[in-house]
Every structure is written in C-alpha cells, then in structure tokens.
N, C-alpha and C positions, 0 to 999 in steps of 0.2 A: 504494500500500500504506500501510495507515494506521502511526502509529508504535506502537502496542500491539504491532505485530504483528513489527516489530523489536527486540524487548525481550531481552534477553538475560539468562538467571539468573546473576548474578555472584555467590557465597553468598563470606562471606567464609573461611570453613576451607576449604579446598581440597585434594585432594593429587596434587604437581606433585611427588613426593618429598623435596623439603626441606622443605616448609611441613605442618606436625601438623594432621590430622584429629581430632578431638572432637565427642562422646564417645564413649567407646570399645565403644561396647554399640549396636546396629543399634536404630529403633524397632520398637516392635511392628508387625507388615504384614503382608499377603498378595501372593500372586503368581500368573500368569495367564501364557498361551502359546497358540499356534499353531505347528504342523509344527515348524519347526525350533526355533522359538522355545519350542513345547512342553516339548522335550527339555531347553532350556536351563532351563524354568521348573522344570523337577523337577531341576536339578542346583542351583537357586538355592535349592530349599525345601531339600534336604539338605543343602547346605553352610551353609545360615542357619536351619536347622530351630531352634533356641533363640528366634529373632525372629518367624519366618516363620511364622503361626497361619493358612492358608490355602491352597490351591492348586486351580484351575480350569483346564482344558485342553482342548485339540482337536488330534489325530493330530500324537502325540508317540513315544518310544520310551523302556523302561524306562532307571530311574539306570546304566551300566553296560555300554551296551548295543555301546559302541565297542571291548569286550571278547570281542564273539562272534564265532564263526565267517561269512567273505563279510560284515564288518557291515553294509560298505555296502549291501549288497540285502538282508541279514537283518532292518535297522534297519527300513525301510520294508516288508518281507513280501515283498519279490519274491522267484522263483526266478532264480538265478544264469543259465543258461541259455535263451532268449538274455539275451544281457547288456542292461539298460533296456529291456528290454518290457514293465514294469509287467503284466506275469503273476505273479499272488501264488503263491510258494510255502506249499501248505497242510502242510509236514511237520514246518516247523520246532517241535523240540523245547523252548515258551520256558518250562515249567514248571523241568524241569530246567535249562535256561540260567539262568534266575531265580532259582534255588537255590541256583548258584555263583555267583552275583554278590553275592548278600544275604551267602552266606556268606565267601565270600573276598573277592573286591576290594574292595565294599562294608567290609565287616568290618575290613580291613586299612587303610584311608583312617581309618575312624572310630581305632580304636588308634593310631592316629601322630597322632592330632589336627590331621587334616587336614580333616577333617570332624566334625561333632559327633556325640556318642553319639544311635546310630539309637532308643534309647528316647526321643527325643524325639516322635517323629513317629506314635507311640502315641492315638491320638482324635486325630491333624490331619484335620480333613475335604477329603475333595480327591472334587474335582468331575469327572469323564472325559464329553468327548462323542467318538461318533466315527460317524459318516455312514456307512450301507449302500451308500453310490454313492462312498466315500472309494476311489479307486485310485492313490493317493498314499504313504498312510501306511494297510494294510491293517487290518481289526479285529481282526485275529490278536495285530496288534502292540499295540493299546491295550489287548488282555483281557491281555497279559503285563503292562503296565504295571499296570492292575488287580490282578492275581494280587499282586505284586511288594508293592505297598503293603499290600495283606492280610497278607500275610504277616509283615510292620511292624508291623502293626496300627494304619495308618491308619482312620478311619474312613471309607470308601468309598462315592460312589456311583455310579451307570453312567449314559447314556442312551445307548443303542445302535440304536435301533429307526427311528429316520428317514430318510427315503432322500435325504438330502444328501450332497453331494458332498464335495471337501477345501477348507472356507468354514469362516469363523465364522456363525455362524449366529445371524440375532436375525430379531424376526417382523414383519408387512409394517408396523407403523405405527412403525418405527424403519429401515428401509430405503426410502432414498428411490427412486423409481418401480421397483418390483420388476419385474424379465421386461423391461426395455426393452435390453438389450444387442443391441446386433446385431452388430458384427463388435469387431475388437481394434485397430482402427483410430481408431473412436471416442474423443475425447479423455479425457471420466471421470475430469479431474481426472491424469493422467499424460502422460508424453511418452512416444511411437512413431515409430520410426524412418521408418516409411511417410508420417507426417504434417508437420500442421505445427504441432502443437498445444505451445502452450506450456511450457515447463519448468515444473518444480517452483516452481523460485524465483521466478517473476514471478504478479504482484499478478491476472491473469486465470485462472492455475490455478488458484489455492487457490479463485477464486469456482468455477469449473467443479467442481470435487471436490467441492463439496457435495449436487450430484447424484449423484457413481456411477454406478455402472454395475451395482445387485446383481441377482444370478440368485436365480432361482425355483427350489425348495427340490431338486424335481426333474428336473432340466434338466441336471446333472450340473459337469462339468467342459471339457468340450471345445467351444472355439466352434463348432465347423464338425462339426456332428452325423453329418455324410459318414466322418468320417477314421476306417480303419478297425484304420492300423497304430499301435499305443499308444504307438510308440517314437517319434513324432513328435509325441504331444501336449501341450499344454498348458494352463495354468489359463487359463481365458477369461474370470472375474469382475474386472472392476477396479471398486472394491477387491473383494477375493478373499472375497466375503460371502455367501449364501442368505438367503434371504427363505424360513424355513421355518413362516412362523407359529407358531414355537417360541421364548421371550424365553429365551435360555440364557445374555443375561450375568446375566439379574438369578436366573436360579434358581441360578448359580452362588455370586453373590453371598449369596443366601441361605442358602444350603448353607455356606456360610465363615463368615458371620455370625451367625446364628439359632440358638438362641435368646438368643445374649447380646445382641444389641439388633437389632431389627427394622428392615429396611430397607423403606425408604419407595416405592413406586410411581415410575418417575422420571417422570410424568404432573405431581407433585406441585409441582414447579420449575420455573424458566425454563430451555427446553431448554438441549441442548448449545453454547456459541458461541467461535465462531470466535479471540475474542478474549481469551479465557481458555487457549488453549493457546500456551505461547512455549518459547522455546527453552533449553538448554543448553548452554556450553563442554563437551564431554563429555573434551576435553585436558585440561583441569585437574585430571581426577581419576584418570588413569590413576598405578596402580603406577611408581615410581623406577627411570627405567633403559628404558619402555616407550615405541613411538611408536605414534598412534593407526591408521598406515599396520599397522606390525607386530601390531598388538591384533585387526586385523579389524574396526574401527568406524569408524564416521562420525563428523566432528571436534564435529557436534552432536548432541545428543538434545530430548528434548518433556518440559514439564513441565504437564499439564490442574489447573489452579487453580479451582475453584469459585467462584464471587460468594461464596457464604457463606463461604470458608476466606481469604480475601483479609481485605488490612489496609491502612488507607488511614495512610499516611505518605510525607511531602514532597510533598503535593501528587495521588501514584497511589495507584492502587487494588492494584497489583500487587507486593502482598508477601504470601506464605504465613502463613497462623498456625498454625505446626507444634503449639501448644498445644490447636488448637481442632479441629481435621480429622488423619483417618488418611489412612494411606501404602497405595496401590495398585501396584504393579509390574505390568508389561504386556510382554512380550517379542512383536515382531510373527514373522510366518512371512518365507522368504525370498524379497524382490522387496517384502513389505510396505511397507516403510518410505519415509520420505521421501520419497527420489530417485526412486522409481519411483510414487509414487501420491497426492503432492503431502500433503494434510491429509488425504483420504478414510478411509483406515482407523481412521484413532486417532479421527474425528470420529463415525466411523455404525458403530462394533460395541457402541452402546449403552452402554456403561461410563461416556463423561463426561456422558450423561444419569442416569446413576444417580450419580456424584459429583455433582452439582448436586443432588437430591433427598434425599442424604443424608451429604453433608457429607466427602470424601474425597477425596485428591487421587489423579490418575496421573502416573507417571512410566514415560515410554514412548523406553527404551534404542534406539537406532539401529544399526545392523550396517551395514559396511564394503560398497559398491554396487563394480560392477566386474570386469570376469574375472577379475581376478592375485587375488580370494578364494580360495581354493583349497577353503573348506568349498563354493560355490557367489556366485551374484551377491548379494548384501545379504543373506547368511545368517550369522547368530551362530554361532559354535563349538560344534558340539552335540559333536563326537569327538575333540578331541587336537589339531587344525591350529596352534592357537596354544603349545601345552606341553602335558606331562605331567600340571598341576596346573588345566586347565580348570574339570573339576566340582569343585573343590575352594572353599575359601574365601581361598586361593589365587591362582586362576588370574585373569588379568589380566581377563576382559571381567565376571566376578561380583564383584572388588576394587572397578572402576569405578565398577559400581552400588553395591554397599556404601557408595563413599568419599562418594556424591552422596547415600545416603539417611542416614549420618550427618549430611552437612552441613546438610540441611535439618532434622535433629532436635535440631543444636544451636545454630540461627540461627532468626531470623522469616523464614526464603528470604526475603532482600529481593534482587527484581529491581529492574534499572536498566537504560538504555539503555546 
C-alpha cells in the first residue's frame, strides 16, 4: 500500500470537547444520501438549512418520519403484516402524516432552535430519485418526501420513471463492467464470509474494488432471481450501484448548482483516483462526553481531495484549499461504507469524477459496521437510536460532521501522515 494512501487528515481545530472549533458558521455546501443515508441527508439539510444550498437523494424517508405510526415499516412502505416481507403497504396516509410533521414536530424543533427557521429551505433545490424496481424504500415513501419539501417550498425535482432497483444509479461509462455480477461470493472489492477474499484494509482490496460489481439498471435487487420469498432477500450489487444509462450524480449536481455556475462534464479531468481519497480521525470530532462506539460511527471517515483543490506544502500535495474548492457531503446507505465494500462506492457513484472536473471536495461520513448497531449493520441514525436530538443540529452523528466541515473551512485541511 502506497503511503498516500495512509494519510491521515489531522486538521488542527478539532473537537475532542475541550479543544474550540472555528469558525463558528458551517461553509456554504451541499448534501447527498442513499437509503438510510438519505434520511440522514435530509435531517442534515434541515438542521444546516442556513449553510446547506443543496440536496440530492435516492430512497430516503420524509424529515420526521420516526414520528409515525409502525415507523419502522411505515418509513420504508411496507405493510406491517407479515412483518419484513417487503410487501408495500399502498394505504399509508403520508399526505396527512406530512402535514403533522411540517406542522408540529417539525415546527416545534424549528421554535426551540433546534433547528433552523424552515423559511430557509424556500428555493433549496433538492434532487429525488427513486427506482420502479426500488423494494426497499417504496415510491410511496419518496413522493411523501417530495410532497413534504413542496410544501416548504423547496424547489423540487423528481425522477421517478426508471426501472432501477435500491442503487445509486450512474450510467454504463462511469460503472465499471456493468451486468458482470454473478453470485455475492465474488470478491468486488468487499469481504464475504463464504470466501477468502481480502479485507477492507489490505492493499489487494482497494485494487479489487475498482472493478465492482455494478448491476444493470434492470436486473433489480436480488442475486438469485429464483428466490421467491422477499423476506429473505437481499441487495446483491456490490457496491450497491445500477448501471442505468442514467448520469444522476451529475444531473443532480446540476440541479444544486445551475444556474449559479455551470458544472463541467466530469469527461473534462483526470478521472477519479484512488489517491486522492484519504482518511479521517472521525474521534476527534465527536461532541464532549460522546464515544465513537456510543455515536454509531466508525473511528474513521473519507475525505475525496481533487488534484485541482490540493496545495503542495512541505514537500505533499495533500492539503485542501478550502479557499479555492466547495464542500460536498455524501452520507453512504447501510453496508455502504468502508468495512463492507472497501473504496468501491465512494470511488464509482461518479461524484469524485465530477469533483475533479469541477473543483469540489467530498466528505464521505462513515456509520458504525456490526450487529450491537441497533439502527442496522453500518447504518447512520436515520430514527432516534442514538438520542432524542439526532435530526437536530444537535445530535451527535450531524455535530460530527459539522465539527469536521468547520474545520476544514477554517484550516488549509493540511493532511499529514
């Protein structure tokens, strides 16, 4: 493993609780989600809605949504009965659920100043995709989310019409060899208990994850196209991507950006690479009094550095120029991250080719791998697991992030070994 690739972002404001974060105001940025990370992404736009001028997502659940009746199978569309048959329930009520959320809970966060005044979020553009072949997170559940920002008066736009599964979805000349999946055995850059295939952490996965494993756009979800009972299945993409001949990071990105400055083709630059994503201490920044065990997080996170946003002092290349490049946040879906799918996902859902072509960094937050999570296995707090103050600006795993996007807004993020 080369030593780029052990770098560690050591930013020197940190908060470890005693040591002061500056400055005290988030930069300007946007934000981005998957499944559960979705959820999380729209709890990170309202609770940072004053900073936060963006939002893109795929099969998510409205701000609030931990508030409704059965949430857990509400959140996702299912019917209650039987329990995890991923049988959508079509009755749920989410206009009126959505009405008491905007108007109470909602309402009631923003008055305490636990969230910021929802007039902020008036023309934020946010981006929804959600897959016809999605039986995950149903579309029932992304038009309430839809509905819900309307009603805000975000600016809105939908794609609903694809017949993709629960993927991020980017189109075949950003998915490396699309359709070649065959079982979940195969390695693709993750470790499987049936195999022998490398960990995360050793220098032959990360080469393996550069190929993937992405599904074809309609192919769906389930490896084993045999299995007939729903309650047994599972995502069968690693990383958890479609190839739908559909580029939905960069139309998303366009959608957040456009017309205040034109993003560039990520054709334009030198692709994505490998050695421009390094790591984060993600302890350093947790809230006073928090362990990263209790937070629900993994002890590291990813920081995707552009060739153009790098700054060459002492010799590396590897120092941010928060002067010169914007702030992207990326919240992966659960099982996304690290532990379970090496560099793949943060590498091929097209984003750090579109930061290299147009000058922006990501920071791509880590969620806690393991049974004893209780929200699921490497899944971020979309409901309450961690405190009462999760969607808040507040709650411990959106503090985190905040504390790590100040620090990079008021430092040149110099990494070091």
């Amino acid at each position: 493993m080369t030593k780029h690739l052990l770098l560690v972002l050591a930013l020197s404001l940190v908060s470890a609780g005693n040591i002061k974060v500056t400055p005290t105001t988030l930069p300007p940025h946007t934000v981005s989600g998957f499944s559960a990370g979705a959820s999380v992404a729209i709890n990170h736009l309202v609770a940072f809605s004053n900073t936060c001028h963006g939002l893109g997502l795929i099969g998510g659940s409205p701000y609030g949504c931990n508030t409704v009746e059965n949430s857990q199978y509400s959140c996702s569309g299912y019917a209650i009965n039987p329990p995890n048959s991923h049988i959508e329930n079509k009755t749920i009520p989410w206009q009126k659920w959505v009405n008491q959320i905007n108007k109470g809970y909602l309402s009631r966060r923003a008055s305490s100043n636990k969230v910021p005044l929802t007039s902020n979020l008036v023309n934020t553009p946010i981006y929804l995709f959600s897959g016809l072949d999605d039986v995950f997170v149903y579309q029932s559940v992304m038009k309430a989310v839809s509905y819900q920002f309307h009603q805000l008066g975000a600016n809105v736009k939908t794609k609903f019409d694809l017949y993709a599964a629960h993927s991020w979805v980017v189109d075949k000349e950003t998915c490396a060899a699309p359709g070649m999946q065959q079982s979940l055995n195969d390695c693709c850059g993750f470790k499987n208990a049936s195999t022998n295939c490398p960990l995360p952490s050793d220098p032959q996965a990360r080469a393996i994850s550069l190929q993937g494993c992405c599904g074809i756009c309609t192919n769906g979800d389930i490896d084993d196209r045999t299995i007939t009972n729903r309650s047994t299945m599972t995502v069968g993409w690693k990383p958890p991507i479609n190839s739908c001949n559909f580029d939905m990071s960069g139309e998303i990105l366009k959608w957040m950006y456009e017309p205040k400055r034109i993003i560039h083709p990520r054709t334009t630059a030198a692709p994505a690479s490998l050695h421009n994503l390094m790591k984060i201490n993600q302890t350093k920044y947790l809230p006073k009094g928090w362990s990263i065990k209790r937070a629900l997080l993994d002890d590291i996170g990813f920081i995707y550095i552009p060739k153009q946003c790098q700054m060459k002092k002492n010799g590396s290349n590897h120092h941010y120029n928060a002067t010169k490049c914007e702030l992207h946040v990326h919240y992966h879906p659960c099982g996304g991250g690290f532990q379970f799918l090496s560099v793949s996902y943060m590498l091929e859902n097209a984003l750090p080719n579109y930061a290299e072509s147009n000058n922006f960094v990501i920071l791509y937050p880590q969620a806690k791998s393991g049974s004893d999570n209780p929200v699921g296995d490497g899944c971020f707090d979309w409901y309450g697991a961690t405190d009462s103050n999760f969607d808040t600006k507040n709650g411990v795993q959106l503090s985190m992030v905040r504390n790590i996007m100040m620090d990079l807004a008021s430092t040149e993020g110099e990494a070091k070994k």
